[in-house]
C-alpha positions as a printed Julia matrix, in Angstrom:
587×3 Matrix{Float64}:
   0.0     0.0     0.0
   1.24    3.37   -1.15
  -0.14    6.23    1.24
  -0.1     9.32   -0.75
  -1.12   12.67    0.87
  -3.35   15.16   -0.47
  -2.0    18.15   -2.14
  -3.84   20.08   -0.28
  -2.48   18.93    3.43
   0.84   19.33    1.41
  -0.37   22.49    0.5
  -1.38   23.77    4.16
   1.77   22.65    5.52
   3.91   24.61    2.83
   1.9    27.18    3.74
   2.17   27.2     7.51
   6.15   26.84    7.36
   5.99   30.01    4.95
   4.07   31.6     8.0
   6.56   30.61   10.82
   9.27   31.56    8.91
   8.47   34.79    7.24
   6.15   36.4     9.96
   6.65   36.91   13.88
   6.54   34.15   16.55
   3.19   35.33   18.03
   2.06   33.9    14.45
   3.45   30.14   14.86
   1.01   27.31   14.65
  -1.74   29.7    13.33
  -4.14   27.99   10.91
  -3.07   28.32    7.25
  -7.12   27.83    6.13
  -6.0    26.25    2.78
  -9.49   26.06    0.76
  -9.86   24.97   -3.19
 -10.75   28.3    -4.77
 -12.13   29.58   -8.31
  -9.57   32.42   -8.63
  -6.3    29.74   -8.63
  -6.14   26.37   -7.47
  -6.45   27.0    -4.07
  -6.75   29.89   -1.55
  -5.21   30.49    1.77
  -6.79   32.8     4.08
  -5.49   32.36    7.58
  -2.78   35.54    7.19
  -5.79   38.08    7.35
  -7.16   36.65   11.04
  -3.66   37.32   12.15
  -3.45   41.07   11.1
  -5.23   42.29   14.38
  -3.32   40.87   17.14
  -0.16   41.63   15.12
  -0.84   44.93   14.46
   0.28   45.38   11.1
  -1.08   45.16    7.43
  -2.31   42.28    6.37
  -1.22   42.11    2.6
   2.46   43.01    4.11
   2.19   40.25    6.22
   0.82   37.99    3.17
   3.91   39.48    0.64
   6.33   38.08    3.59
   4.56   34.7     3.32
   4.36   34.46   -0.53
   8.44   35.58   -0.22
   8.76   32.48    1.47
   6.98   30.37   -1.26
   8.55   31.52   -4.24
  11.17   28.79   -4.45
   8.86   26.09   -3.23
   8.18   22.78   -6.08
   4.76   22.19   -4.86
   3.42   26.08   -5.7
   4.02   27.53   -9.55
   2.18   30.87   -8.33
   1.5    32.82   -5.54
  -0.56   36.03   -5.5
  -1.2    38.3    -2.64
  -5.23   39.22   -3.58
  -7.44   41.51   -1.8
  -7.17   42.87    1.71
  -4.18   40.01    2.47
  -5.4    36.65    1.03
  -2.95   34.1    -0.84
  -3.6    32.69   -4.24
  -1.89   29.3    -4.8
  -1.36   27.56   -8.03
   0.07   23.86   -8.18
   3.07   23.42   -9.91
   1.77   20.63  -13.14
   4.66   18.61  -12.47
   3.56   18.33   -8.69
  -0.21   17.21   -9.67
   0.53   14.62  -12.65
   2.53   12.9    -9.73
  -0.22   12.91   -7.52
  -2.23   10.96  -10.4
   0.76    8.94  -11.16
   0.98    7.57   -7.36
  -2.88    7.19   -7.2
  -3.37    5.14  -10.42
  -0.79    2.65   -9.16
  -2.16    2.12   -5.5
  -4.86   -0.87   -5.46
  -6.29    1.85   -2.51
  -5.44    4.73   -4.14
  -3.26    5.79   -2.46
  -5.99    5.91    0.39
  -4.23    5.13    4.2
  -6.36    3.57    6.69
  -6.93    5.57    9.88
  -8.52    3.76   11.84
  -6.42    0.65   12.34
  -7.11   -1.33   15.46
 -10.49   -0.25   16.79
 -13.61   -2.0    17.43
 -17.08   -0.33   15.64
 -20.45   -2.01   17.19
 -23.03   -0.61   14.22
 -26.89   -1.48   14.74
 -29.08   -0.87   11.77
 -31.97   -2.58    9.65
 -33.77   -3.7    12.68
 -36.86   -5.4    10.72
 -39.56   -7.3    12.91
 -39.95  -11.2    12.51
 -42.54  -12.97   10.97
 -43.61   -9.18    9.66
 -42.67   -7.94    6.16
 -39.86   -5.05    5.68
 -41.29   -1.63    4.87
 -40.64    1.73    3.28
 -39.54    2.59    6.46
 -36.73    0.1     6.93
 -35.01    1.58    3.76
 -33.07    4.16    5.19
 -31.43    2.34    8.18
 -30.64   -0.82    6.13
 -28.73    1.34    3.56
 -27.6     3.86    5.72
 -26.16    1.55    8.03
 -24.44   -0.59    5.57
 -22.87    2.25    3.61
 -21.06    3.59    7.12
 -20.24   -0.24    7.98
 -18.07   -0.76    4.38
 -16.58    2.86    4.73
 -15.54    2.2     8.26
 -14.33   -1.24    7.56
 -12.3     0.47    4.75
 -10.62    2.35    7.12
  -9.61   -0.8     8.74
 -11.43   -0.2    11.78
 -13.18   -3.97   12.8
 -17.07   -3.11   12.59
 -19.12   -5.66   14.16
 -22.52   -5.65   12.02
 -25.56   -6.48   14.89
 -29.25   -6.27   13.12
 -31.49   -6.29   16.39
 -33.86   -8.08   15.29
 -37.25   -7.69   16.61
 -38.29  -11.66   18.0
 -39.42  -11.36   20.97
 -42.73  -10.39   22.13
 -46.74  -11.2    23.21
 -47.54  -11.68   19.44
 -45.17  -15.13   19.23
 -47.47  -16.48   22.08
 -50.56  -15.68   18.91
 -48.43  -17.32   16.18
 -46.68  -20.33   18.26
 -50.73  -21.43   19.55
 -52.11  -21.03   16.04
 -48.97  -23.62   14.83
 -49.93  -26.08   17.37
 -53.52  -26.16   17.56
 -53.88  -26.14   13.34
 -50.77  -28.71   12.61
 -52.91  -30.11    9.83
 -52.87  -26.52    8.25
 -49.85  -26.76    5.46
 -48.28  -23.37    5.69
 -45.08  -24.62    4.66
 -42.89  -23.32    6.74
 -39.3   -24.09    6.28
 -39.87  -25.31    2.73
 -37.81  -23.34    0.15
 -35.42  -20.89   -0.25
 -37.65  -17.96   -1.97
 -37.91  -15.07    0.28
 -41.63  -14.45   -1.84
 -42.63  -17.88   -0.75
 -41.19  -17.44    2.66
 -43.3   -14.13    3.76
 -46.26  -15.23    1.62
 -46.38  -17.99    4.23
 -45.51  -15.72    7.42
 -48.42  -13.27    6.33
 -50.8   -16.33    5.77
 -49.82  -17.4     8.98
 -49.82  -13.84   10.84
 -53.87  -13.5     9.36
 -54.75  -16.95   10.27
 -53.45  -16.61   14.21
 -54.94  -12.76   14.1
 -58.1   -14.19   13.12
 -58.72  -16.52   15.61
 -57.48  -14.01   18.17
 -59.9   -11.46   17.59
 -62.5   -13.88   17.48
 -61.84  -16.47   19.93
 -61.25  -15.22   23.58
 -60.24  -19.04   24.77
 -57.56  -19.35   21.92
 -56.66  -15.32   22.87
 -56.36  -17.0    26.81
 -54.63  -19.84   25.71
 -52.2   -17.54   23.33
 -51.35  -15.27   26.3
 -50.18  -18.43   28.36
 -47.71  -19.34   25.29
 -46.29  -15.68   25.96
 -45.11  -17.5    29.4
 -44.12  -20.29   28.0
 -41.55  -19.2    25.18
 -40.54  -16.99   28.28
 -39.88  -19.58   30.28
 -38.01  -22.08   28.04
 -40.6   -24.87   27.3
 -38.97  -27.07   24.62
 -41.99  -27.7    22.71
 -43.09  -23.6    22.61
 -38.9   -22.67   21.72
 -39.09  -25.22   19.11
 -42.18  -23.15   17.31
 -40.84  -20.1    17.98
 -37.34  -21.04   15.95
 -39.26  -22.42   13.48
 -40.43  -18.64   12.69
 -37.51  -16.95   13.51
 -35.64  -19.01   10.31
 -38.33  -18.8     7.95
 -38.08  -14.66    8.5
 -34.47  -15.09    8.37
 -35.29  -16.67    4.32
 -36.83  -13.17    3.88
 -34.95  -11.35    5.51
 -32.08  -12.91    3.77
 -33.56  -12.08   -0.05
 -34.07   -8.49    0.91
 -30.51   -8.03    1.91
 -29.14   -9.77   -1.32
 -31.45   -7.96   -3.64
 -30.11   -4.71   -1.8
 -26.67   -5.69   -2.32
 -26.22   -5.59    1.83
 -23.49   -7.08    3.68
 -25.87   -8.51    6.55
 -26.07  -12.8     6.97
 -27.42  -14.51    9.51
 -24.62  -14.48   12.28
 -25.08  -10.81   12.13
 -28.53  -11.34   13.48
 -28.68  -10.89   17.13
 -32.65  -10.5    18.33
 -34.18   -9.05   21.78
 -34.4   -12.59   22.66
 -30.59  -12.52   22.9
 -31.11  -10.36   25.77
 -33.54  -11.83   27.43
 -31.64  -13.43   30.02
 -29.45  -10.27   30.86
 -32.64   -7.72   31.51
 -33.55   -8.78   35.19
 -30.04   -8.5    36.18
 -29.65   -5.31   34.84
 -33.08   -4.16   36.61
 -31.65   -5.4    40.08
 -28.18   -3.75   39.14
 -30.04    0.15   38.18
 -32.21   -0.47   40.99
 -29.67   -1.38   43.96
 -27.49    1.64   42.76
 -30.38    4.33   43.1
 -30.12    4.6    39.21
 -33.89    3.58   38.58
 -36.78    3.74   41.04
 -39.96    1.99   41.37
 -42.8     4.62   40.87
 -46.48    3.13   40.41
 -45.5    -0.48   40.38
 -42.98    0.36   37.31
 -39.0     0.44   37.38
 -37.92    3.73   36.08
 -35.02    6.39   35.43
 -35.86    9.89   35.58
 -33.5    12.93   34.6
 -33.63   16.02   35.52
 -32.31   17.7    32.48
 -34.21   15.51   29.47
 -37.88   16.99   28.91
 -40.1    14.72   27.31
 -42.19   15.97   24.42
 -44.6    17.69   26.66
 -41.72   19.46   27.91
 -42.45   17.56   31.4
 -39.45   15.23   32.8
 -39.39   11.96   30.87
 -38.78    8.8    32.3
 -36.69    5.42   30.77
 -38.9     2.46   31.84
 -37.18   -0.35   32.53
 -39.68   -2.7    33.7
 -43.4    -2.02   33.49
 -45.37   -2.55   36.78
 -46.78   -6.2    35.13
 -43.15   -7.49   35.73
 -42.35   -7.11   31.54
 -39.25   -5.32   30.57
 -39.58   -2.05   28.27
 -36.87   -1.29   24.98
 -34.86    0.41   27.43
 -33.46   -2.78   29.52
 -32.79   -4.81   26.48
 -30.79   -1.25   24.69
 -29.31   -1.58   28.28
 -28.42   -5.03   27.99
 -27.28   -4.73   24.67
 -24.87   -2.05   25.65
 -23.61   -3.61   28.57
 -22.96   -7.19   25.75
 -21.24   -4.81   23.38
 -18.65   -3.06   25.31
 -18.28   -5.76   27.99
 -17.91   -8.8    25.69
 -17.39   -7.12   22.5
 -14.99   -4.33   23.13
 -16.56   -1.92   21.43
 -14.58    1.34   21.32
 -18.25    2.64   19.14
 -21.8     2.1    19.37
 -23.56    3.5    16.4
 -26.89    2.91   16.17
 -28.52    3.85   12.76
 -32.26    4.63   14.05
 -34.92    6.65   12.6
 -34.88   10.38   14.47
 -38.04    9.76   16.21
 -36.05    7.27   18.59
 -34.05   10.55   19.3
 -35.34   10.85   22.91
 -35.2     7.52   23.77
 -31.63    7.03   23.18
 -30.36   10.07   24.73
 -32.49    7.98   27.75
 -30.86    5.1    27.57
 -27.11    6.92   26.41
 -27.22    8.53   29.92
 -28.54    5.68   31.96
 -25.71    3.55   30.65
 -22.57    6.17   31.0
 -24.29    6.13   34.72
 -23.85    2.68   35.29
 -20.89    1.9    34.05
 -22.07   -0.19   31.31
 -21.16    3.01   28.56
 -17.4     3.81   29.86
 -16.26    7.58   29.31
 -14.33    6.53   26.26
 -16.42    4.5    24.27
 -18.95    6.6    22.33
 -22.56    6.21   21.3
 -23.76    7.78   18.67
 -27.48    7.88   17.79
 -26.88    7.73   13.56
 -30.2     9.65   13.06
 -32.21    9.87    9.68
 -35.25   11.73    8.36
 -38.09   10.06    6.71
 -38.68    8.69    3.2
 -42.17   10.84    2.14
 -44.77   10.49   -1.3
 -44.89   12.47   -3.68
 -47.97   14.4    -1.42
 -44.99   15.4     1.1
 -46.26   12.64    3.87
 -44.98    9.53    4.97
 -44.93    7.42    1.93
 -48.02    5.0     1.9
 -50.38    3.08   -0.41
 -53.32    5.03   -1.89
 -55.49    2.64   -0.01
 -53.33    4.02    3.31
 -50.95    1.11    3.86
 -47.03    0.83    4.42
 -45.12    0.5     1.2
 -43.64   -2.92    1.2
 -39.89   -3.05    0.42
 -39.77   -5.41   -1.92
 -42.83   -4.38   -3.92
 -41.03   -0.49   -4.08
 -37.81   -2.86   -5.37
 -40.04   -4.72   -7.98
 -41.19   -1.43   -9.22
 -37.68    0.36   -9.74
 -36.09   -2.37  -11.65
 -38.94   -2.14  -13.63
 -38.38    1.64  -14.53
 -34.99    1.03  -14.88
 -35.18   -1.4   -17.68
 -37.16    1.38  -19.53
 -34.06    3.69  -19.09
 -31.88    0.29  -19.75
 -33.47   -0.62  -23.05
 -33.99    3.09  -24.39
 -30.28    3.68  -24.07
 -29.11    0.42  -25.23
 -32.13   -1.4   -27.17
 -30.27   -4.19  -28.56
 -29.92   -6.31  -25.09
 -30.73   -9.85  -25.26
 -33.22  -10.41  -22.53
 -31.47  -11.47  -20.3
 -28.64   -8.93  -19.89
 -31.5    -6.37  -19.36
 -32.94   -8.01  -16.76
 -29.86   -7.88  -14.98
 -28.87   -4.31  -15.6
 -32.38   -3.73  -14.73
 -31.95   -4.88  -11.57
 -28.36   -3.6   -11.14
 -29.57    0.06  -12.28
 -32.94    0.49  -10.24
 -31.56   -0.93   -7.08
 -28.72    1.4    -7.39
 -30.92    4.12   -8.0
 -33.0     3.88   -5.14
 -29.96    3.18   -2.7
 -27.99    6.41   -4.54
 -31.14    8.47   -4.08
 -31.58    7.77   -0.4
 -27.79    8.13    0.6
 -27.33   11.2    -1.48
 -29.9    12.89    0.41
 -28.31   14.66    4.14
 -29.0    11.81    6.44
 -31.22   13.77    8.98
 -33.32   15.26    5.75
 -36.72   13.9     4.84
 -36.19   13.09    1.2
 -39.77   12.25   -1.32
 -39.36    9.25   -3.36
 -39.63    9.83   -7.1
 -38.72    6.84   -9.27
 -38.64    8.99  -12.52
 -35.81   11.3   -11.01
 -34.34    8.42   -9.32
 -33.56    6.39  -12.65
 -32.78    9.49  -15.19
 -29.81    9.96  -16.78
 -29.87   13.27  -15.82
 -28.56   15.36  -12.58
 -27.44   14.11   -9.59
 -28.41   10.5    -9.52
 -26.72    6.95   -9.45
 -27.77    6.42  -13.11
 -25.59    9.21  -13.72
 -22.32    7.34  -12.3
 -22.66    4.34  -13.43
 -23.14    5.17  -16.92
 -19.74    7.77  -16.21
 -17.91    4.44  -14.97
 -19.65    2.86  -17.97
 -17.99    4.78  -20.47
 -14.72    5.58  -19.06
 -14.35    1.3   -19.34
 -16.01    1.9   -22.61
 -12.46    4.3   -23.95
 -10.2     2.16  -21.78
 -11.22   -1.12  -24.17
 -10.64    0.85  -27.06
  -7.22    2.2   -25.99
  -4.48    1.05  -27.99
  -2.38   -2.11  -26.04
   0.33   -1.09  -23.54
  -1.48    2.41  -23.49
  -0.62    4.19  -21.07
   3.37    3.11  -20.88
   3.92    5.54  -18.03
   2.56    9.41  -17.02
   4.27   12.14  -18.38
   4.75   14.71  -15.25
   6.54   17.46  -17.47
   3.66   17.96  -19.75
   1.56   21.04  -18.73
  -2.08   20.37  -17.94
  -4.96   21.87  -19.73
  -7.7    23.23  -17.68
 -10.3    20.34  -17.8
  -7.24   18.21  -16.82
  -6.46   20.2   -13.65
  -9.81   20.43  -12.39
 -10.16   16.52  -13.13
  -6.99   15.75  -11.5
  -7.43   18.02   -8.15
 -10.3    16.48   -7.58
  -9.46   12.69   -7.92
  -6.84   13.66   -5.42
  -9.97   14.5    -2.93
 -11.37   11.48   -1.99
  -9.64   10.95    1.25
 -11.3    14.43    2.2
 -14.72   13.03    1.27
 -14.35    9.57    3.22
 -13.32   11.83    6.18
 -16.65   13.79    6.18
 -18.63   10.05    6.28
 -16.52    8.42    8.69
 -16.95   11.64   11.26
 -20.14   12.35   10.39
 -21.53    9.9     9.5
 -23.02   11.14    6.45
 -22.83    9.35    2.99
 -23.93   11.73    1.23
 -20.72   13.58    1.0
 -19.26   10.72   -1.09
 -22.13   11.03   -3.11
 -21.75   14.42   -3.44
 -18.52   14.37   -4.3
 -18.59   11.15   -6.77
 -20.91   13.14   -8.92
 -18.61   16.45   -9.19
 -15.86   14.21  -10.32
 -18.52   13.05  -12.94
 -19.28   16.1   -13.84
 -15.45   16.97  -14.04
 -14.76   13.45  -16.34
 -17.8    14.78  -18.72
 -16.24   18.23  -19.12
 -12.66   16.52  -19.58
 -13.92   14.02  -22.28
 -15.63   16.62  -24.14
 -12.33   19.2   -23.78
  -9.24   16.99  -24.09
  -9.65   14.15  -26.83
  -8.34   11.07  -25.12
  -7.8     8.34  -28.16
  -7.36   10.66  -30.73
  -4.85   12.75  -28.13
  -2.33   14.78  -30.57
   0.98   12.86  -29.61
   1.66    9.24  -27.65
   2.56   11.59  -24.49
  -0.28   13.1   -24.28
  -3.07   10.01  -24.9
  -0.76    8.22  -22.21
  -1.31   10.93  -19.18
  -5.23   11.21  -20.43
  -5.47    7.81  -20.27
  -3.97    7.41  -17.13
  -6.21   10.12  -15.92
  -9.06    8.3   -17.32
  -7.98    5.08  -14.61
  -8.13    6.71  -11.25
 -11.1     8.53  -12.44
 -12.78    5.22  -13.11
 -11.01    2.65   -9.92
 -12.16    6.39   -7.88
 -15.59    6.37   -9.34
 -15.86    2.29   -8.86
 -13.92    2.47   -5.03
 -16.68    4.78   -4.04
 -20.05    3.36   -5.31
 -19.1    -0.3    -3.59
 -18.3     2.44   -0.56
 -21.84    2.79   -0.78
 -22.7    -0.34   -1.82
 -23.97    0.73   -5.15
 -22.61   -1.85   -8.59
 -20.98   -0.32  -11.24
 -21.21   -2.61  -13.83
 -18.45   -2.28  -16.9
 -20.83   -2.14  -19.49
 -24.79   -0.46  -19.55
């Protein structure tokens, strides 16, 4: 691995040196503020803060700094402009060798920063034996998308999908099995994730059925409830048998989303189960949690609830159950206990937003959340219809995942077969799928993560504007010049050859990726390497249609484009599987 620093952190600390040289000591270790601008390659604007407490003039202090740069075989130019800022201009040797290092780096160039620590990241969260909505987009794509950037930063991220299996309405499905054995529902026969929740829904409206209608079986469901909770062979055996035939669905959704989440990342309430009474007795023999009308509960003084009253964290209702809070409890306690985490994120909708800073607090005061482990509640707005509400049916009803899936492949094979109508069948069906899957995970993670965003299939699969259409038919056709570039082209990368414009703003920003990573892995926000994979499309489009590439006016020449056309397409492909998005070779 070849770690190559930016040009701009090479810039800044050119920059600084220049300040602790040329100007007085009060001005050592002052920021440089080094920031791409449109008036040179890049503008520094940290001399004109230090002007004040100096007492002197600012574009004297800036001439003493660009003195000091004159010499320097990073910078070709520097301009003192307005009241004392610096304009810097790359040298074009400097920058082709930048592109040079890049291309030949399987990471490009890309060091890993986070070697050694231990990421605990909770998303997707679906509910078993209940079909995945609408709403379990966002954290199933969200989540996954920080997981492979953080795991590209060689941190160790432990995936945990908290499954929802645990719960009165087992007691309802677990009765219905044994009392209607006769009733073929098919469970654990077949490997379609269709087949699989067609059978769970049959099952759910069965069981509800006789619920509703039947107080006895209700009575006798209620007494399964205590049965699964207690361990009775017979009811644990039923209760499996539903957990795996979600897990088939589960399991489809995930693959046909392109997800990194199996089975072993699966760890349900269940799997806290036995921890929560323990941690009850624990909160309540410290004073942490108090018993207040029959219920166990933690009260804060400094968290208002929505009413703006004081808002308790139950942690076990006055019936003896537990609430959410003793299993996140439990869960936090398992993850930094057994698991080491050094980070909790938990990729939840921003309605939960209360109820984690709850249970955040609760566990930093028990000890179970040590002061230098953090937990970060990985927030996200809401997907909305077209009518600017939470997206729904017109008949009112959740939008089911996988029918919202079924319907953007199908749009995308309209795009798929317009642009390219001479696909055999089956090649469109699979670009199909590899397009409109991409376009609805590129839409959502493009969006700011805490934004509400309104899904719009047309926008999401055009070729136009900022969508993941867009980038894969970019990567599409840089493969598309690299397969018609002469053998043994590019020999090597000129670095004395001067750059034309659409070449320099192509090549500053390839070497800007490890900036962009940065603002996800801090921030947790992909949708700055979306953001910033579509200006370098934007920048390939405008060098294509600027700077001929094959038909390049000498060998030279067609070699660096060439080369430029490489790490614009490994940078392009690196950051869609980032996000978890395919960028197939050929649309």
């Amino acid at each position: 691995m070849t770690m190559v620093t930016p040009l701009a952190t090479r810039l800044d600390e050119h920059v600084r040196h220049a300040m602790s040289a040329g100007l007085p000591l009060e001005a050592a270790g002052a920021d440089a503020q080094v920031r791409p601008s449109d008036h040179a390659d890049y503008q520094s604007n940290g001399i004109l803060a230090l002007a004040k407490p100096l007492r002197a003039n600012p574009r004297q202090l800036a001439a003493a700094v660009a003195a000091r740069l004159e010499d320097d075989d990073l910078i070709a130019g520097c301009e003192v402009s307005g009241p004392g800022f610096l304009n810097l201009t790359l040298a074009d040797p400097a920058i082709w060798r930048q592109v040079a290092l890049r291309r030949e780096d399987p990471r490009l160039g890309i060091p890993a920063h986070d070697s050694g620590s231990i990421t605990v990241i909770d998303y997707s969260q679906p509910n078993i034996a209940k079909e995945m909505h609408v709403g379990h987009l966002r954290s199933t794509i969200i989540g996954d998308a920080l997981a492979r950037v953080l795991e590209f930063d060689a941190a160790k991220v432990i995936r945990q999908n908290h499954l929802g299996d645990w719960g009165t309405q087992f007691g309802m499905l677990i009765q219905y099995l044994f009392e209607h054995p006769k009733d073929d529902l098919g469970l654990g026969q077949g490997e379609s994730g269709t087949e699989a929740i067609s059978r769970l829904n049959a099952l759910y409206r069965a069981a509800r059925q006789e619920f509703d209608t039947d107080q006895e079986f209700a009575d006798r469901a209620r007494l399964r409830v205590v049965a699964l909770q207690a361990g009775d062979p017979g009811t644990v055996t039923g209760w499996k048998e539903i957990v795996a035939e979600s897990k088939v669905y589960f399991n489809d959704v995930y693959d046909r989303l392109s997800v990194l989440l199996t089975d072993e990342d699966a760890v349900g309430e269940s799997f806290y189960n036995p921890f929560l009474q323990d941690v009850a007795n624990d909160l309540q023999q410290r004073g942490i949690a108090v018993r207040s009308d029959g219920a166990l509960v933690v009260f804060f003084d400094d968290i208002p609830g929505p009413d703006g009253n004081t808002a308790p964290l139950i942690v076990q209702k006055s019936d003896g159950g537990f609430g959410y809070g003793a299993t996140d409890l439990a869960a936090i306690r398992y993850r930094t206990g057994t698991l080491h985490a050094d980070r909790l994120l938990y990729v939840v909708d921003a309605r939960q937003a209360l109820h984690f800073r709850m249970v955040f607090e609760t566990a930093r005061q028990a000890g179970y959340l040590p002061n230098d482990v953090q937990a970060v509640h990985v927030s996200f707005g809401s997907v909305l219809g077209p009518d600017g509400q939470p997206f729904k049916t017109r008949a009112g009803v959740t939008v089911r995942l996988i029918a919202l899936l079924d319907e953007a492949v199908e749009r995308a094979r309209d795009t798929v077969a317009e642009k390219n109508p001479v696909l055999d069948p089956a090649t469109l069906a699979r670009r199909a799928a590899e397009v409109g899957i991409s376009a609805v995970k590129y839409a959502d993670l493009s969006t700011g993560r805490t934004r509400d965003y309104i899904f719009d299939l047309d926008r999401m699969v055009s070729l136009q504007g900022n969508t993941g259409v867009y980038l894969q038919y970019a990567y599409a056709r840089i493969q598309s010049i690299l397969r018609k570039a002469p053998v043994g082209v590019p020999t090597g990368i000129s670095i004395g050859l001067p750059l034309e414009p659409a070449e320099r703003r192509l090549a500053l920003l390839l070497d800007g990726l490890d900036d962009a990573l940065r603002g996800v892995r801090e921030n947790y926000e992909p949708h700055r390497l979306c953001g910033y994979l579509y200006s370098l499309a934007l920048a390939f489009t405008g060098f294509y249609e600027a700077c001929p590439v094959l038909k390049a006016p000498t060998r030279e020449i067609m070699d660096n484009r060439v080369a430029l056309c490489q790490l614009t397409g490994s940078t392009l492909k690196l950051g869609l599987e980032l996000l978890g998005i395919a960028a197939p070779a050929q649309l």
